[in-house]
C-alpha positions as a Python dict, from the first residue, in 0.01 Angstrom:
ca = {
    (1, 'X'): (0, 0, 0),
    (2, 'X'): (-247, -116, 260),
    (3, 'X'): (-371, 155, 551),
    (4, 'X'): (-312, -23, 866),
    (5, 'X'): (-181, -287, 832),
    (6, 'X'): (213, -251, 992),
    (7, 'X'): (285, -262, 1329),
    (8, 'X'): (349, 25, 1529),
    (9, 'X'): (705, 139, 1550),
    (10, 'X'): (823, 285, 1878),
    (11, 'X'): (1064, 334, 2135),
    (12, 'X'): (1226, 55, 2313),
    (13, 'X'): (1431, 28, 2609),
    (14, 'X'): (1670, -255, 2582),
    (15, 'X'): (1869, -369, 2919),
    (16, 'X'): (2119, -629, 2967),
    (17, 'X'): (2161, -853, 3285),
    (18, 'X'): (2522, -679, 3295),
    (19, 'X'): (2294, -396, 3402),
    (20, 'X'): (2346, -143, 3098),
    (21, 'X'): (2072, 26, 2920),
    (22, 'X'): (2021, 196, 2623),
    (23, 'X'): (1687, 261, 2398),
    (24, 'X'): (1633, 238, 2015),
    (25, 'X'): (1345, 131, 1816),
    (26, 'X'): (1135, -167, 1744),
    (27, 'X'): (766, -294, 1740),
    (28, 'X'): (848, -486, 2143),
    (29, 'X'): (854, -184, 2414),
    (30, 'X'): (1087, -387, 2602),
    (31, 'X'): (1411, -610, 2507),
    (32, 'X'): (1624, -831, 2776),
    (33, 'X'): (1926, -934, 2634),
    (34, 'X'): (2195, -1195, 2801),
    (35, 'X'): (2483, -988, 2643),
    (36, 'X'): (2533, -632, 2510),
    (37, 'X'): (2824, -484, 2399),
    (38, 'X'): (2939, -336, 2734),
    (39, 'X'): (2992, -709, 2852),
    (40, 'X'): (3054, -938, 2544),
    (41, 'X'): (3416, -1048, 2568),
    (42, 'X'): (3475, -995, 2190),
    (43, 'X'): (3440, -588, 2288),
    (44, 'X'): (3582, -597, 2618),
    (45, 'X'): (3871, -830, 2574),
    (46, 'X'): (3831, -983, 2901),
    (47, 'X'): (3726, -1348, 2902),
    (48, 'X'): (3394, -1365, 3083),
    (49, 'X'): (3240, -1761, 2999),
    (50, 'X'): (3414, -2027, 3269),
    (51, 'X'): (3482, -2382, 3123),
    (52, 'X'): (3177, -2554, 3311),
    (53, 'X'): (3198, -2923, 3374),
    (54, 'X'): (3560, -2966, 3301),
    (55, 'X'): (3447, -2995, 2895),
    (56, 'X'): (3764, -2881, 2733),
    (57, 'X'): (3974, -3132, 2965),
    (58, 'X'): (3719, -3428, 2878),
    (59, 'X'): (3769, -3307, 2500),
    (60, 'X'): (4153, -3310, 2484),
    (61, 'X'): (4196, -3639, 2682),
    (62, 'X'): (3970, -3813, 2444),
    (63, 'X'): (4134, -3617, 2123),
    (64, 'X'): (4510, -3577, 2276),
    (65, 'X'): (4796, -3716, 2006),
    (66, 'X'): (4980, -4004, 2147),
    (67, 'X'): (5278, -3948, 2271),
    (68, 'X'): (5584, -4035, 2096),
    (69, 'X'): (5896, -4247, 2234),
    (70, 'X'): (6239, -4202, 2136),
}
């Protein structure tokens, strides 16, 4: 193999905008992430993302069934 020619691996310090923190190891120093595991709903089990813009009401009024008469 080649003499320098990999990056340098070191330790990084990864934060969240939930605020958490934790370090492991990559070739950046520094990683920002929008979601970690402290605060993604699949871990949690709370739901954190609002419907914006009313987009699952403008979906099922344009997909709804119609509606049967007896």
């Amino acid at each position: 193999m080649k003499d320098d020619i990999h990056p340098n691996y070191q330790d990084c310090k990864v934060t969240c905008s939930c605020g958490e923190t934790f370090s492991t190891r990559s070739t950046l120093s520094e990683i920002k992430v929008e979601v970690c595991s402290a605060c993604h709903p699949f871990y949690t089990g709370k739901q954190k993302l609002v419907d914006t813009a009313g987009r699952v009401e403008r979906f099922n009024k344009k997909y709804r069934r119609p509606e049967t008469t007896k």
